[in-house]
N, C-alpha and C positions, 0 to 999 in steps of 0.2 A: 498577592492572593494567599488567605489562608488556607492552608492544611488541615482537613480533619482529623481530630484524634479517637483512635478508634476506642472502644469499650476497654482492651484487654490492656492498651498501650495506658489509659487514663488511671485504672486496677494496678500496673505495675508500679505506676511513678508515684502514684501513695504510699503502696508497700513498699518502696524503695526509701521513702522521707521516714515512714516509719520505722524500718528497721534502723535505719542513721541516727533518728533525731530520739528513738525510746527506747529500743531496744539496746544498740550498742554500749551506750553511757550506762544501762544496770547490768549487762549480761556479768558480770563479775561476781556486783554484789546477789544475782542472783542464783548464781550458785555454790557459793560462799555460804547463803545463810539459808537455802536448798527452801527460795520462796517463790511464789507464782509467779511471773513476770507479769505485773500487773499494769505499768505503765506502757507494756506493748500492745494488753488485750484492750485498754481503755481507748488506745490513741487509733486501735483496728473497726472498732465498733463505730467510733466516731464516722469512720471512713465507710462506714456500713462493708464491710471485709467479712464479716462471720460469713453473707448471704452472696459472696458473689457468685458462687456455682449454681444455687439458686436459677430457674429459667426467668425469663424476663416477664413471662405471661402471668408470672406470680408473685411479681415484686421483686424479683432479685435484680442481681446481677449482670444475667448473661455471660459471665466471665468465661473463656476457655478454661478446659484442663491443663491445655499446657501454660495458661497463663498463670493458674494456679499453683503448680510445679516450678515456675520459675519466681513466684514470690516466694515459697518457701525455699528456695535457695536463696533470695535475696536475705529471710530474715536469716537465715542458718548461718550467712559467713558474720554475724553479728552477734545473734544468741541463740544458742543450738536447743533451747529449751522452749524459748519464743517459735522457733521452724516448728520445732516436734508437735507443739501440742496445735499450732494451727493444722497443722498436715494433716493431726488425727481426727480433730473436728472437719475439716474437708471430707476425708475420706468416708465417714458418717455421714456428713451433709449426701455426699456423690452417692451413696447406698441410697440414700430415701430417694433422692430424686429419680434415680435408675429405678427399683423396683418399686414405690409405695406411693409413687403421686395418682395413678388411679385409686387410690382410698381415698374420698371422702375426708377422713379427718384426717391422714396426713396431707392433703393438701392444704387443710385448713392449717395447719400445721409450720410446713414451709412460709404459708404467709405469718405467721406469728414470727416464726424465726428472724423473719424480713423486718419485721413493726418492731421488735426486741434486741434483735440482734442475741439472739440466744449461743450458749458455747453447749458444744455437747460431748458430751464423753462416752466412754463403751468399756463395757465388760466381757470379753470375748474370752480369757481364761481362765480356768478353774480347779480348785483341789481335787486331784483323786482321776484326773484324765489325762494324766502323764506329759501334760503340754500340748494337747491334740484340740486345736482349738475346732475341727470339727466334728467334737463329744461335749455332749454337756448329762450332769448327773441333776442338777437341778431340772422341773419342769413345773410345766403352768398344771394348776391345780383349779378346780371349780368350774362350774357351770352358768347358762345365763346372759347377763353381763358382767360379770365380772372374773378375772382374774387373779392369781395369785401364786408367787414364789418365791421360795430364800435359797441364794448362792455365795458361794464360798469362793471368795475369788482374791487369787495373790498379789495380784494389782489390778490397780483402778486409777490411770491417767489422770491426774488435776481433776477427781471424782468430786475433790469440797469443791472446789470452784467454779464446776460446771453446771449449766442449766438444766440441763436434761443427761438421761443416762440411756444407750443403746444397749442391751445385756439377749444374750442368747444362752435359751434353754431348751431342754427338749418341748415337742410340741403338747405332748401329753402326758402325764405320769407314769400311761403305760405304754411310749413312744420307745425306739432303740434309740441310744445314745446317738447316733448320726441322723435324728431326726427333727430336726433345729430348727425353731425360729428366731426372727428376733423380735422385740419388746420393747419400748420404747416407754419411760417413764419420765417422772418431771421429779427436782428434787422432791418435793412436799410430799411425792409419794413413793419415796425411799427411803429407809429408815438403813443406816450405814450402822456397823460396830466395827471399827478398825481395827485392824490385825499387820502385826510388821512393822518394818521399818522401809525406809530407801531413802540410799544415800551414792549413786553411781559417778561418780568426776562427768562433769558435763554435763548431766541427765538431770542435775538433782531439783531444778526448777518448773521439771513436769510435775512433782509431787505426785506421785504415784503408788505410795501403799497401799499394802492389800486391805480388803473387808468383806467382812460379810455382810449380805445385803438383802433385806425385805420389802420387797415389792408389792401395790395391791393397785391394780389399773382396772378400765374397762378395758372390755373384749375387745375391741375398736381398734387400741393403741399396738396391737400384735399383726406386724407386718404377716401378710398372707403367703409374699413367695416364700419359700423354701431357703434356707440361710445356706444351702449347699450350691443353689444356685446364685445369689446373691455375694458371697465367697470366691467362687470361682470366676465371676463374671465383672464383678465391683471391687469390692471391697481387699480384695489381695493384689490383684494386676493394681490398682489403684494405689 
């Protein structure tokens, strides 16, 4: 009699072949020459991995979180740079699905992610707010549909090589600095000027220098809840 294999157990024995068979064999040269580990995000996407947090009702995954926590310990004893940057694209994935799949276009959204297998990156801190990632001195600007803002930010996770960018600013120009959303942009409508260097032992194939960054979305793409809640509820315990 066969045994079923469950969703999470079918999720880990990829990411387990993956981190063996792509990750291990560059983890070296990839932080040696402090480059993307590209041969791990190719052979992840394959596996449709970006989306497994994703619910099922949307094309994803259905993956557990804890299932997700233990592929990224399977990639980490391999390539500490390949765990980090999926962990953080998770972690981003787990914020939209918790707070923004009642939006309309972020659902629409999450199923792109699923049909693309999109990576996503975030900008959570910024010059001039002491390391407080719940302050932002940048904020959205305009009315209408459309939106717009430029921040100053000291790192930016695998920002070239990511699909889309999560960045939180205040909600209005004339918002208090603990009054935060977040923003969800695509690259095409990011315009990056890098600023920095990074170079950390271990770290250096998140490629994560800083930049400054100009943003111009619709109103649409600006998650509704509160980034304070969102923060305290997602995105940190996560």
């Amino acid at each position: 009699m066969s045994v079923a294999i469950s969703v999470d157990e079918a999720f880990l024995a990829a990411v387990s072949r993956i981190a063996e068979e792509a990750a291990a064999p560059n983890a070296d040269d990839v932080d040696r020459r402090a480059r993307f580990p590209v041969e791990t995000f190719a052979a992840l996407r394959e596996e449709r991995a970006l989306s497994a947090f994703v619910p099922s009702e949307l094309g994803g995954g259905g993956v557990s979180f804890e299932a997700i926590a233990s592929a990224c310990f399977e990639l980490g004893r391999r390539c500490g740079a390949s765990a980090m940057v999926f962990a953080m694209h998770q972690i981003q994935v787990h914020s939209l699905v918790e707070h923004a799949a009642g939006q309309p276009w972020f659902e629409d959204y999450l199923r792109r992610l699923v049909a693309e297998q999109r990576l996503i990156a975030s900008a959570t801190s910024e010059v001039g707010t002491g390391g407080d990632m719940g302050k932002s001195v940048a904020a959205l600007s305009g009315d209408g549909d459309e939106r717009t803002f430029v921040k100053q930010a000291p790192t930016i996770s695998y920002g070239a090589h990511a699909d889309d960018l999560l960045t939180t600013v205040r909600r209005t120009e004339d918002a208090d600095p603990g009054d935060q959303v977040l923003v969800l942009s695509s690259v095409a409508q990011t315009g990056f000027e890098p600023s920095g260097t990074w170079d950390p032992l271990g770290m250096r194939g998140t490629c994560s220098p800083g930049a400054t960054i100009t943003v111009t979305i619709p109103a649409e793409q600006v998650v509704q809840a509160p980034f304070a809640e969102i923060s305290a509820r997602s995105m940190v315990p996560a």
